[in-house]
Structure formats: C-alpha cells, structure tokens
C-alpha positions, 0 to 999 in steps of 0.5 A, spaced: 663 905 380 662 909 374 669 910 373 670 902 373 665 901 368 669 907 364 675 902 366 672 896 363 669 899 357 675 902 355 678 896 356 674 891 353 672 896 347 681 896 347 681 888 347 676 888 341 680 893 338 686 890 337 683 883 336 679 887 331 687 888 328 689 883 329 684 879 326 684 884 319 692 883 319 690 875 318 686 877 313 691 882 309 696 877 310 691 871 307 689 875 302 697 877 300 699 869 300 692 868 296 695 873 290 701 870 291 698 862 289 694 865 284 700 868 280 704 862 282 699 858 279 697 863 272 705 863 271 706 855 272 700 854 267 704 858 262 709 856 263 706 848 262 702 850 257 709 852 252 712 845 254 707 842 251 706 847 245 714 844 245 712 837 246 707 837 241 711 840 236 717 835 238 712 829 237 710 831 230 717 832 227 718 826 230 712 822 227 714 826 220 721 823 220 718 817 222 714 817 216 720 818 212 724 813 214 719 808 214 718 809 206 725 809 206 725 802 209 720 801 204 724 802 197 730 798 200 726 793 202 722 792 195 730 793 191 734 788 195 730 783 191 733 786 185 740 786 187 744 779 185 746 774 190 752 772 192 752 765 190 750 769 183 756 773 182 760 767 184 759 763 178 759 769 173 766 770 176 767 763 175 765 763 168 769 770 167 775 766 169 774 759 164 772 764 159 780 768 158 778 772 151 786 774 151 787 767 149 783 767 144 786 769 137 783 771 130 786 767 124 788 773 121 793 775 127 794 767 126 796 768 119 800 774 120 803 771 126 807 765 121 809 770 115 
C-alpha cells in the first residue's frame, strides 16, 4: 500500500509537473507574442508619426502656394479694369481707318509736285 501511495504521489506530483510545463509554456509563448505586438505597435506608431510629419509639411507647401495664387488673382483682377475694351479698341480702329495721314499732303510738297 505504501508502494501505491509512492505510485500515486509520483504520479500526481509527474502530472503537476507537466501541467506546471505546460502552463510556463503558455506563458513563454504570451510573453513572446506580447513583445512581438509591442514592437509592432512602437514601429506602426513611428512609422504614423513620419506620415504625418509629411502630410503636415505637404499641407503647409500647400496653404503657401495657395497664399500665392491668391495674391496673383488679386493683382489680376485689380489690373483688368485697366485693360481697354474691346468695343474701345473697335472705334479707334475705326477712327485709324477714316484718319488715312498718307493722304494727306503738305503744301510744299504740293508746290514742288506743279514745278
């Protein structure tokens, strides 16, 4: 009987063991997988953070090319009211055309013309 409650002890204290194991394992292998996620996590961050570092950049080269075209639209739109209409430029032409300064003769060269 003494030789059964050896048995049964070694046999109990073999199954604690190895569920003892078993469970250390587990727990190797959680601690694995944990440092795995954070190392993910820390190079997903980094790796975020520089994306944002771009897009923030991009979005002010953005808003300083914006300011730019805006002041360019600016002085356009304040000089077209200077440019001359179209209708303008038709009566000058018009004007140019009737006005023909070739027909026109200076009475000298009239004089010199009837020598």
């Amino acid at each position: 009987m003494a030789q059964e409650q050896t048995d049964y002890a070694g046999q109990f204290l073999g199954d604690m063991n190895s569920k003892v194991r078993d469970i250390e394992e587990k727990q190797k292998i959680a601690r694995d997988r944990i440092l795995l996620i954070g190392q993910n996590l820390i190079e997903t961050k980094e790796d975020l953070n520089k994306k944002m570092l771009e897009l923030k950049k991009d979005v002010e080269t953005m808003k300083q090319t914006l300011g730019r075209l805006s002041s360019f639209i600016e002085t356009i739109s304040s000089e077209v009211s200077k440019f001359a209409k179209k209708e303008d430029l038709e009566i000058l032409t018009k004007q140019a055309k009737m006005f023909q300064p070739m027909d026109f003769v200076r009475k000298e060269d009239l004089k010199k013309l009837k020598i």
